[in-house]
DSSP file (Angstrom, degrees, kcal/mol; ACC not computed):
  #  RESIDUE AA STRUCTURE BP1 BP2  ACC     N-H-->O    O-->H-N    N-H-->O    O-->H-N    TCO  KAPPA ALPHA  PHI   PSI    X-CA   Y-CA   Z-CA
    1    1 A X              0   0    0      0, 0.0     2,-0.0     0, 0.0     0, 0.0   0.000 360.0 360.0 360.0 135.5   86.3   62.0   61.9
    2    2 A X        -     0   0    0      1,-0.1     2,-0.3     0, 0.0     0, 0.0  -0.394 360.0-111.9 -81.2 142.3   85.6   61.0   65.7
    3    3 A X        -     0   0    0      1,-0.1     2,-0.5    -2,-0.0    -1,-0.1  -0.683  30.9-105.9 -87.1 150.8   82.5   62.6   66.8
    4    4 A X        -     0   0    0     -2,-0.3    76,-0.1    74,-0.0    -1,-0.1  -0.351  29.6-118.2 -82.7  99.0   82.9   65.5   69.6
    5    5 A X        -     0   0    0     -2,-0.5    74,-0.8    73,-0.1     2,-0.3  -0.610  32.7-160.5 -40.3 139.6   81.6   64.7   73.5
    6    6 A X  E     +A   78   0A   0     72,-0.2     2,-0.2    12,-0.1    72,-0.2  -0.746  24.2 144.8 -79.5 139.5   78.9   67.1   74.2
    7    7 A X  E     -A   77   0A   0     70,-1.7    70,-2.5    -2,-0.3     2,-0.2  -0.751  45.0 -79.8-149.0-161.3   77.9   67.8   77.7
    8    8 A X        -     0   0    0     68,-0.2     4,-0.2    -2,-0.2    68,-0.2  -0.484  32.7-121.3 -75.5 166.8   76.7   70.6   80.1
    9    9 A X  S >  S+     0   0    0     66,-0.5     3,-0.9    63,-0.5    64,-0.1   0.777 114.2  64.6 -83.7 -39.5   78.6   72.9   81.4
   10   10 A X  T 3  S+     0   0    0      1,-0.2    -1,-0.1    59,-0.2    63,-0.1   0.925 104.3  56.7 -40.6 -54.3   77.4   71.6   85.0
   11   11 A X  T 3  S+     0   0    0     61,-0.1     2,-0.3     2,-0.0    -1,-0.2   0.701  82.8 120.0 -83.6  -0.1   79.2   68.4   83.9
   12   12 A X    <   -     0   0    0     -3,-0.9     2,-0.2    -4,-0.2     3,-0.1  -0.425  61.6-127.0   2.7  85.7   82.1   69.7   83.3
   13   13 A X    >   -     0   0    0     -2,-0.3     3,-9.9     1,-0.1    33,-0.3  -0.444  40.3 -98.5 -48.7 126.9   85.4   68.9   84.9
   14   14 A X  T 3  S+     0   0    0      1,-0.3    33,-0.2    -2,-0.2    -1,-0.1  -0.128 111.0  27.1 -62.6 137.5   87.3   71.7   86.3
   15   15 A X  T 3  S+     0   0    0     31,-2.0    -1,-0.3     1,-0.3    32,-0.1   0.029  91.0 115.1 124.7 -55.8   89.6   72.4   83.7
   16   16 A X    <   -     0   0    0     -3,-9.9    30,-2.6    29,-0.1     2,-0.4  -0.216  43.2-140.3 -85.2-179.9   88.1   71.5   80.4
   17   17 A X  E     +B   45   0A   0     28,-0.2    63,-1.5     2,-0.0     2,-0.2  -0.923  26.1 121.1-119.3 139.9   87.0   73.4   77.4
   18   18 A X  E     -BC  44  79A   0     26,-2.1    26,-2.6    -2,-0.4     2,-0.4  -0.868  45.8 -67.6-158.9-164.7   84.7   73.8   74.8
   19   19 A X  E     -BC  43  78A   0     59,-3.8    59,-4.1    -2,-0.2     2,-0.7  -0.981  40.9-123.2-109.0 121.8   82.0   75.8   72.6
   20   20 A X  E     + C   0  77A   0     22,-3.2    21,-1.2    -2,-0.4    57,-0.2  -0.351  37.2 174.4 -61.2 125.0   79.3   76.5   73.9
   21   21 A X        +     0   0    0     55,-1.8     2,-0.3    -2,-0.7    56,-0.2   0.832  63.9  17.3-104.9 -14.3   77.1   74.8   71.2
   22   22 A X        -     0   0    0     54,-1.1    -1,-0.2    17,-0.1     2,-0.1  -0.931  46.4-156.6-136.1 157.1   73.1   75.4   73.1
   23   23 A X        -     0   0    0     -2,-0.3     2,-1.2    52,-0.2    52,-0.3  -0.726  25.4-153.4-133.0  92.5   71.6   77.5   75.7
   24   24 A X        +     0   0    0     50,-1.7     2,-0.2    -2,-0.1    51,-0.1  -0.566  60.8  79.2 -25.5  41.4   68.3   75.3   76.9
   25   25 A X  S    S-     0   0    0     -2,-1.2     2,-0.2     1,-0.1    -2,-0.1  -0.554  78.6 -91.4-173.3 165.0   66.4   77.7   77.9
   26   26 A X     >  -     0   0    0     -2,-0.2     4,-0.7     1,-0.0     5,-0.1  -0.645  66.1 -68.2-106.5-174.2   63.5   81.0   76.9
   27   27 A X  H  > S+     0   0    0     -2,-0.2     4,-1.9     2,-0.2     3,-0.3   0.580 128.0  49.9 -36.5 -34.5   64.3   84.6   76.3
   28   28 A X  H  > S+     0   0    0      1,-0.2     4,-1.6     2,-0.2     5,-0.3   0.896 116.3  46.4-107.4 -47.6   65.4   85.8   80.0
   29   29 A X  H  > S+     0   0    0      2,-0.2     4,-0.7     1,-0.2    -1,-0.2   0.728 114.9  39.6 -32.1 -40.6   67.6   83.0   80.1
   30   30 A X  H  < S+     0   0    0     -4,-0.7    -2,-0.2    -3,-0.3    -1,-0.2   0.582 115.1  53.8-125.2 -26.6   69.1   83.1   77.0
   31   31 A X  H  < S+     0   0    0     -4,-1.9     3,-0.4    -5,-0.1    -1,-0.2   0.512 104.7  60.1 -68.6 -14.0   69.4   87.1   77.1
   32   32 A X  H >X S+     0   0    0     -4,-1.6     4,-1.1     2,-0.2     3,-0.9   0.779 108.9  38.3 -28.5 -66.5   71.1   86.9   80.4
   33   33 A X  T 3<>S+     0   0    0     -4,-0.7     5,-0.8    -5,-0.3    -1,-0.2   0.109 104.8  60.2 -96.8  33.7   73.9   85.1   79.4
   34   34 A X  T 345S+     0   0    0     -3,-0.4    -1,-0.3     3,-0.2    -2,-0.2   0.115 102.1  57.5 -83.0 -15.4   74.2   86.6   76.4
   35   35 A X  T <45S+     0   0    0     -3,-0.9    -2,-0.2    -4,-0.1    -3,-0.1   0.449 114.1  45.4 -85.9 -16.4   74.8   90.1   79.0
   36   36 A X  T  <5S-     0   0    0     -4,-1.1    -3,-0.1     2,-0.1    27,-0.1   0.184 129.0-105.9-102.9  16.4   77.8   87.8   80.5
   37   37 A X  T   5S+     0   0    0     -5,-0.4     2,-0.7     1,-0.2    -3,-0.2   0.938  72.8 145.3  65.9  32.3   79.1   86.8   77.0
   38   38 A X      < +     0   0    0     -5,-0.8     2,-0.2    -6,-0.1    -1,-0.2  -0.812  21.1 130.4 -82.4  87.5   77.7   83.5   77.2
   39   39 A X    >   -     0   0    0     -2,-0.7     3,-1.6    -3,-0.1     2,-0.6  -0.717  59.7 -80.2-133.7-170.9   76.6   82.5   73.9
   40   40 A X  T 3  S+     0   0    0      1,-0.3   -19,-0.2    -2,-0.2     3,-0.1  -0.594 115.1  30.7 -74.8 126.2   76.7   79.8   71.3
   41   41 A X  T 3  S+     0   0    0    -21,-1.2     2,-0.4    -2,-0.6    -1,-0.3   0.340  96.4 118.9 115.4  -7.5   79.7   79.7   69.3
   42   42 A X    <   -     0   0    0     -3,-1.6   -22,-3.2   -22,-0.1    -1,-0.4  -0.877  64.2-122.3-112.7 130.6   81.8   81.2   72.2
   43   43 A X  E     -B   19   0A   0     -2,-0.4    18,-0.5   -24,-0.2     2,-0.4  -0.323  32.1-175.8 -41.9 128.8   84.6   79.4   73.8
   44   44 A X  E     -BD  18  60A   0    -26,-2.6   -26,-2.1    16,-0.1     2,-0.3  -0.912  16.1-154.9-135.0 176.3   84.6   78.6   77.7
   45   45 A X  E     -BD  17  59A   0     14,-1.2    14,-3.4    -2,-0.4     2,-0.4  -0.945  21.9-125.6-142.4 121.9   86.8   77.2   80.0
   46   46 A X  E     + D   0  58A   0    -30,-2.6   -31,-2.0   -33,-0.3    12,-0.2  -0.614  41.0 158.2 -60.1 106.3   85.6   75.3   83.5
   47   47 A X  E     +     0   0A   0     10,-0.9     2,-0.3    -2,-0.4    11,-0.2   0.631  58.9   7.2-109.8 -13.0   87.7   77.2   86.4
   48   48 A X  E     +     0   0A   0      9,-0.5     9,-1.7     2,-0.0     2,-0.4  -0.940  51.9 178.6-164.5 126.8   85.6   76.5   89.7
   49   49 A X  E     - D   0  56A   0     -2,-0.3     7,-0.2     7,-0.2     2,-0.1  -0.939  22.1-134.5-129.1 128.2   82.5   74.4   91.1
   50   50 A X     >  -     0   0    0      5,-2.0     4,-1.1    -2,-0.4     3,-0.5  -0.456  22.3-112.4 -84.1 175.0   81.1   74.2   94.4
   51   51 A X  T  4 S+     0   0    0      1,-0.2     4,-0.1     2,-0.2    -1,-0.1  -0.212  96.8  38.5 -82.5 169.8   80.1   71.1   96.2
   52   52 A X  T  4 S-     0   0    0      1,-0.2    -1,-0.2     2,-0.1    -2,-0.0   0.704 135.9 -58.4  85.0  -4.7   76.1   71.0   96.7
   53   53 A X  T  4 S+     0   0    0     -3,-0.5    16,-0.3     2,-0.1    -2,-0.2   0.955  92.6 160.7  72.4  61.9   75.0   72.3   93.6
   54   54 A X     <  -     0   0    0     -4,-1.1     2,-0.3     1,-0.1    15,-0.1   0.022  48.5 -58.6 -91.0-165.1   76.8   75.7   94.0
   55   55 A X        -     0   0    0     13,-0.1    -5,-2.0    14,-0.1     2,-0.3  -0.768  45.3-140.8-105.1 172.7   77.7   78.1   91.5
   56   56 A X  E     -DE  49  67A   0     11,-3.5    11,-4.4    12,-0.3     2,-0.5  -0.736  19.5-155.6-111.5 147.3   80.0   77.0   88.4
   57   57 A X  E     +     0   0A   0     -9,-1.7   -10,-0.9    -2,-0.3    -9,-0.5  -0.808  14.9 178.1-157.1 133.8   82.6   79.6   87.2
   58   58 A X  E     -D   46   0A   0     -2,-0.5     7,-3.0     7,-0.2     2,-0.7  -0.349  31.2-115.2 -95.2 157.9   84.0   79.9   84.1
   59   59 A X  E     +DF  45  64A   0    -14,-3.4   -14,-1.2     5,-0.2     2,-0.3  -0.922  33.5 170.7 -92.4 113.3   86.5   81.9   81.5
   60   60 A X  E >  S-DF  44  63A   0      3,-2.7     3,-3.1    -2,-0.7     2,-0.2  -0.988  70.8 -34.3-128.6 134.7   84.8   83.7   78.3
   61   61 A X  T 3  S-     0   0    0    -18,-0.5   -24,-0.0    -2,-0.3   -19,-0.0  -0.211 125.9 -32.5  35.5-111.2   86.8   85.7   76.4
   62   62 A X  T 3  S+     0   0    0     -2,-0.2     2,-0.4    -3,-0.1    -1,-0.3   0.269 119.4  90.0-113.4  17.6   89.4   87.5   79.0
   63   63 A X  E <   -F   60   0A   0     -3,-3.1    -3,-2.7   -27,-0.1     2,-0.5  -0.890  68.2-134.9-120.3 148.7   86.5   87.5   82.3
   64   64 A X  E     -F   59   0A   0     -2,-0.4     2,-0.3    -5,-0.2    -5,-0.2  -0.864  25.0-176.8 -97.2 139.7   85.7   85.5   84.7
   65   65 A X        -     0   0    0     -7,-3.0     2,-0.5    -2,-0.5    -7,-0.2  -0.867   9.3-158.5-116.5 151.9   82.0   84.9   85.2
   66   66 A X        +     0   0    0     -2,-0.3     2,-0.4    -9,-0.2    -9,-0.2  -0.978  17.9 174.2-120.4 146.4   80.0   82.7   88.0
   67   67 A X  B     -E   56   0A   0    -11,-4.4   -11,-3.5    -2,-0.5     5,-0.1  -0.904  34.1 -88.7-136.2 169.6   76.6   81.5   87.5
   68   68 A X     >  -     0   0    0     -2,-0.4     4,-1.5   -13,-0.2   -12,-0.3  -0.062  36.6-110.7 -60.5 170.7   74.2   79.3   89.2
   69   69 A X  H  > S+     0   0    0    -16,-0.3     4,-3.6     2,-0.2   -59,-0.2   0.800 117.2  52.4 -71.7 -34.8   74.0   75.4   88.7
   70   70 A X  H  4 S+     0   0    0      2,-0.2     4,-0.7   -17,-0.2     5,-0.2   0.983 110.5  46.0 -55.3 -71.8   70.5   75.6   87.0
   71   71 A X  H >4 S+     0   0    0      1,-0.3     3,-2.1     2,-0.2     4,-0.3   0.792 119.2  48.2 -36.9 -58.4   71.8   78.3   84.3
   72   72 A X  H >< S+     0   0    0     -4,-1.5     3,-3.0     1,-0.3     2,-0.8   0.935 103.4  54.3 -70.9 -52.1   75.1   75.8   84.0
   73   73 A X  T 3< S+     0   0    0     -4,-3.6    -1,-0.3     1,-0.3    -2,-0.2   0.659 109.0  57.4 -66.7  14.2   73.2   72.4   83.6
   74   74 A X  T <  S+     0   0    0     -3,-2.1   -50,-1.7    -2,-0.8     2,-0.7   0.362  81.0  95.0 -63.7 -37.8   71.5   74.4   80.6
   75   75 A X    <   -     0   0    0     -3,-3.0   -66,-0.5    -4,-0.3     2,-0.3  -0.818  63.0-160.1 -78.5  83.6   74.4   75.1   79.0
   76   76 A X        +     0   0    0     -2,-0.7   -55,-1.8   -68,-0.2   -54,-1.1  -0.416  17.2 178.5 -77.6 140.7   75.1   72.5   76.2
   77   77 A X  E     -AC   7  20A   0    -70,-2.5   -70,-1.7    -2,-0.3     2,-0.6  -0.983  30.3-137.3-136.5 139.8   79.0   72.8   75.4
   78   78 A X  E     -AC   6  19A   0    -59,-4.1   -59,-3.8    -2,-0.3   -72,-0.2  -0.946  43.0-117.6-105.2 134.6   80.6   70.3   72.6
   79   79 A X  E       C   0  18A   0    -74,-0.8   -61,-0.2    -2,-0.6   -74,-0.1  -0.191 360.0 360.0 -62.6 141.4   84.2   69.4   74.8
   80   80 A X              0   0    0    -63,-1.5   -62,-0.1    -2,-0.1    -1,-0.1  -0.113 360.0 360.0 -41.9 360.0   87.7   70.4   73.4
């Protein structure tokens, strides 16, 4: 069985998909996006990045969320 690309969510291409499989991060972090439904085990989808280090926003479950570029490069997701 072919092993799974893992990346950040920052590295991401608009478009793709995955599970989030880590959050990189302490407690405030990791309770934060767990208050936007960002957790491990949870399906996202890459819908928008700005240029600059901007913020990244994504699809979890039926919302759209945006979060900063720190939170995203923090966010390990194994790719779709």
């Amino acid at each position: 069985m072919p092993e799974r690309k893992q990346t950040t969510l920052a590295g991401m291409q608009i478009g793709q998909s995955g599970v989030v499989i880590q959050i990189q991060g302490g407690h405030g972090l990791v309770n934060r996006l767990n208050s936007l439904g960002i957790r491990p085990g949870k399906r996202i989808t890459k819908t928008s990045s700005m240029i600059m280090r901007g913020p990244v926003t994504i699809q979890v479950d039926r919302a759209q969320v945006a979060i900063g570029f720190g939170m995203a490069r923090r966010i390990i997701v194994e790719l779709d």
